[in-house]
N, C-alpha and C positions, 0 to 999 in steps of 0.2 A: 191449342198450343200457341204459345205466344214467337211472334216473328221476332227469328234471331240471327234480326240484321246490324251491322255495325255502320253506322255513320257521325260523320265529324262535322266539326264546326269553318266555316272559313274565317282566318283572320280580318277584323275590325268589315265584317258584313253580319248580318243575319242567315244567310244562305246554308244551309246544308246539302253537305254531297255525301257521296262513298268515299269510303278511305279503304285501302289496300292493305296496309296492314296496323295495329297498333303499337306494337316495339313494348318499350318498358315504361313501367309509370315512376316516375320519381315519387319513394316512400317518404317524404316528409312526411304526412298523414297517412293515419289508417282508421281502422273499425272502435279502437280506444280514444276518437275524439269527439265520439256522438253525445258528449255530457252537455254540447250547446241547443241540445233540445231533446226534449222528454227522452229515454230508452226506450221506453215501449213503445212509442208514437216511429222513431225510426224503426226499433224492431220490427213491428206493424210494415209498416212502407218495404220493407227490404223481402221481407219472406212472405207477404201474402200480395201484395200489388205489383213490384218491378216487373213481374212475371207475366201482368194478366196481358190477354192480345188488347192489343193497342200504345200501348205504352213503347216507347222508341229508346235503346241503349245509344247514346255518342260518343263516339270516340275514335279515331282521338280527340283529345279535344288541346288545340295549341297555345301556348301561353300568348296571349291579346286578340285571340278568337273570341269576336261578340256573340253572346247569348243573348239578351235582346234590347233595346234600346228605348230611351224613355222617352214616352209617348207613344211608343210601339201600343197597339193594343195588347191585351193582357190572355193570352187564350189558353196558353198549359202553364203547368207546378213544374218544378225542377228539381229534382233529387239529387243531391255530390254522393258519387259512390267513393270518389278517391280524386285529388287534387284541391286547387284552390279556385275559390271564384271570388272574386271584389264586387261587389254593388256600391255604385259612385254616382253622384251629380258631378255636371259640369255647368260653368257661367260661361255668359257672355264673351267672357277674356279669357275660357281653355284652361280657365282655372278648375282643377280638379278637386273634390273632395270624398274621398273613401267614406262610405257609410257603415260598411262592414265588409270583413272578411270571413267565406263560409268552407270550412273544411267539410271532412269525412262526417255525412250521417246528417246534414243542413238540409232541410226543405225551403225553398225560396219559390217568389214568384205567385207570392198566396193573393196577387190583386186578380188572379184570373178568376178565384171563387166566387168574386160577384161578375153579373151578365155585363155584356158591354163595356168592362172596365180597360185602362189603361196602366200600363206602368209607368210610377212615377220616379222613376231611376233607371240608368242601366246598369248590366252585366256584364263581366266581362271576365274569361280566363285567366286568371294570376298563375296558376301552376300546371303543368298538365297534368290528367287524371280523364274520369269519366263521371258521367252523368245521365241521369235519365229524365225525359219530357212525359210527361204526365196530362193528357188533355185532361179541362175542367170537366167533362160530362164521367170522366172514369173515376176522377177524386170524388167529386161530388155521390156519387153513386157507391164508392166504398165507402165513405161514412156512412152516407144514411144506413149504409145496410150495418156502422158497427159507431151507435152513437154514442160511445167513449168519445170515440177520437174527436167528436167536435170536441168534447168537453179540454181533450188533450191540446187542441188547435187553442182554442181561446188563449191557454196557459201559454202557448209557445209567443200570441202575438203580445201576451200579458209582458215577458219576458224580453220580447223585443222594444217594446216601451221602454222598460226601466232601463235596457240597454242605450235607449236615444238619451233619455232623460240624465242618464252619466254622462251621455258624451254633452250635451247643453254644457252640463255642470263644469267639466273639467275644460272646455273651453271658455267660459265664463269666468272662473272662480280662479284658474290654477295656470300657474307658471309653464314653458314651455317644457324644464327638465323634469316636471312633476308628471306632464303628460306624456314625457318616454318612457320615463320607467314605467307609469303602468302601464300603458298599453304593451310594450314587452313583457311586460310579467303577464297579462291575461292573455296574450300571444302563443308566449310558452306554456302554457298552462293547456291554452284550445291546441294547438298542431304541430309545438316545436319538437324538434328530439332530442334526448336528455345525453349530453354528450361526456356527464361524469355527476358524482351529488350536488355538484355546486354549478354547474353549465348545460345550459339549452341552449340549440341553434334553433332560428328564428329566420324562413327561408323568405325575407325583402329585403327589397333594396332601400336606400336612406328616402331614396324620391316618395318611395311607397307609402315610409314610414312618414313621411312630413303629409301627405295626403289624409292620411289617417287624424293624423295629431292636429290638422288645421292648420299647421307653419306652413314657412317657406322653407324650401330646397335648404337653402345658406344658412338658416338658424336651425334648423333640423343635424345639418352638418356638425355644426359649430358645437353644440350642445352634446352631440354623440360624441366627438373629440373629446370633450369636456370627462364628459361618463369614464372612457378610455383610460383619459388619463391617472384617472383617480382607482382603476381596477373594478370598475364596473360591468363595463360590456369590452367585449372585442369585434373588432370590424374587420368585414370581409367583402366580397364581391357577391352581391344577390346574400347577403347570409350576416346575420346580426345575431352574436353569441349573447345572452343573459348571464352574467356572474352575479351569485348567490352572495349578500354580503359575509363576513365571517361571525356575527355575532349569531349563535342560537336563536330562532323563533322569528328574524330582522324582516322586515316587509322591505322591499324594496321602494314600493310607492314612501315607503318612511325616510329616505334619505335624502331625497331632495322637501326644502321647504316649499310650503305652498306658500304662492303669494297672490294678491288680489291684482289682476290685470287693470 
């Protein structure tokens, strides 16, 4: 039987203790945002692995509670059962940049798959939720024993490529209001919740979203105002609404022009 102990994360450490109780998880996300990597591969992880002994449930786990830090060595997987996690670089100047944000059903932390590695980014709690710690000797050891999944693992980091390789592009290629909209449309798409046919909330804040997008704070702002007033998005505290434009079949990445930086 596997040990069904609850522990949490300490804010901006690495440290795990016990936590007393875990309260309520904010449903931004759930089990319907697992399309950011394979079904069967989380299905797999959820009903045949989270269970086996050794594997660790955390929780709570609190919004800006570190998971673990770059340079840290790289020794377990990470499973999102529920919440948000950021994985970010920071520079020299405390300048942040979001690499990705992983909801409900995200395995992360796949540098621990080779021996001796590190990670080259850190983690950190965007939403609260829960998560499960995966040592490399139990991952590695369910695969062998079900050699799909490598095949399924390749694809997930296949997909994580072409995921960087967008974001290269759209910081490269495309204008600051080119890179809200989409990333809010693939935003609401991975975790937001559908608050009518035409509106998703979208649980960051503007800081978050300029992390994301490569801007600053102030043109991030500046630009969402912009959206606002034209009846694009609506803005909120921690919460950024998506509006659908009105024309049938409209991409929203279509409304703003690309331009060459």
């Amino acid at each position: 039987m596997r040990q069904d102990c609850e522990v949490g994360l300490s804010p901006a450490t690495n440290c795990i203790h016990e936590s007393v109780s875990f309260g309520a998880i904010t449903a931004y996300n759930n089990q319907q945002s697992m399309d950011s990597m394979p079904s069967t591969l989380a299905g797999t992880i959820r009903q045949e692995l989270l269970h086996a002994v050794g594997v660790v449930k955390l929780s709570p786990n609190r919004r800006f509670a570190a998971v673990f830090s770059d340079g840290a060595p790289a020794e377990e997987l990470y499973f999102v059962e529920s919440g948000l996690v950021k994985l970010y670089k920071r520079g020299l100047d405390s300048k942040e940049i979001i690499v990705d944000i992983l909801s409900a059903g995200c395995l992360f932390g796949q540098a621990a798959i080779q021996e001796n590695a590190v990670h080259n980014m850190s983690a950190e709690i965007l939403q609260e939720g829960v998560i499960y710690v995966i040592p490399r000797e139990i991952f590695v050891r369910f695969c062998d024993e079900r050699p799909r999944l490598w095949k399924q693992m390749s694809e997930l980091a296949l997909e994580s490529k072409r995921t960087l390789e967008k974001k290269i592009e759209l910081l490269c290629l495309y204008d600051v209001e080119h890179r809200v909209l989409y990333h809010l449309r693939e935003l609401a798409k991975s975790f937001g919740v559908r608050l009518s046919a035409r509106e998703s909330s979208v649980p960051l804040s503007q800081g978050e979203l300029a992390g994301l997008i490569g801007a600053t704070r102030e043109t991030t702002s500046t630009t969402l105002n912009s959206l606002a007033r034209r009846g694009l998005v609506r803005l909120g505290r921690r919460q950024l609404v998506v509006i659908a434009p009105d024309e049938p079949g409209s991409n929203p990445e279509n409304v703003s022009a690309a331009t060459a930086q």
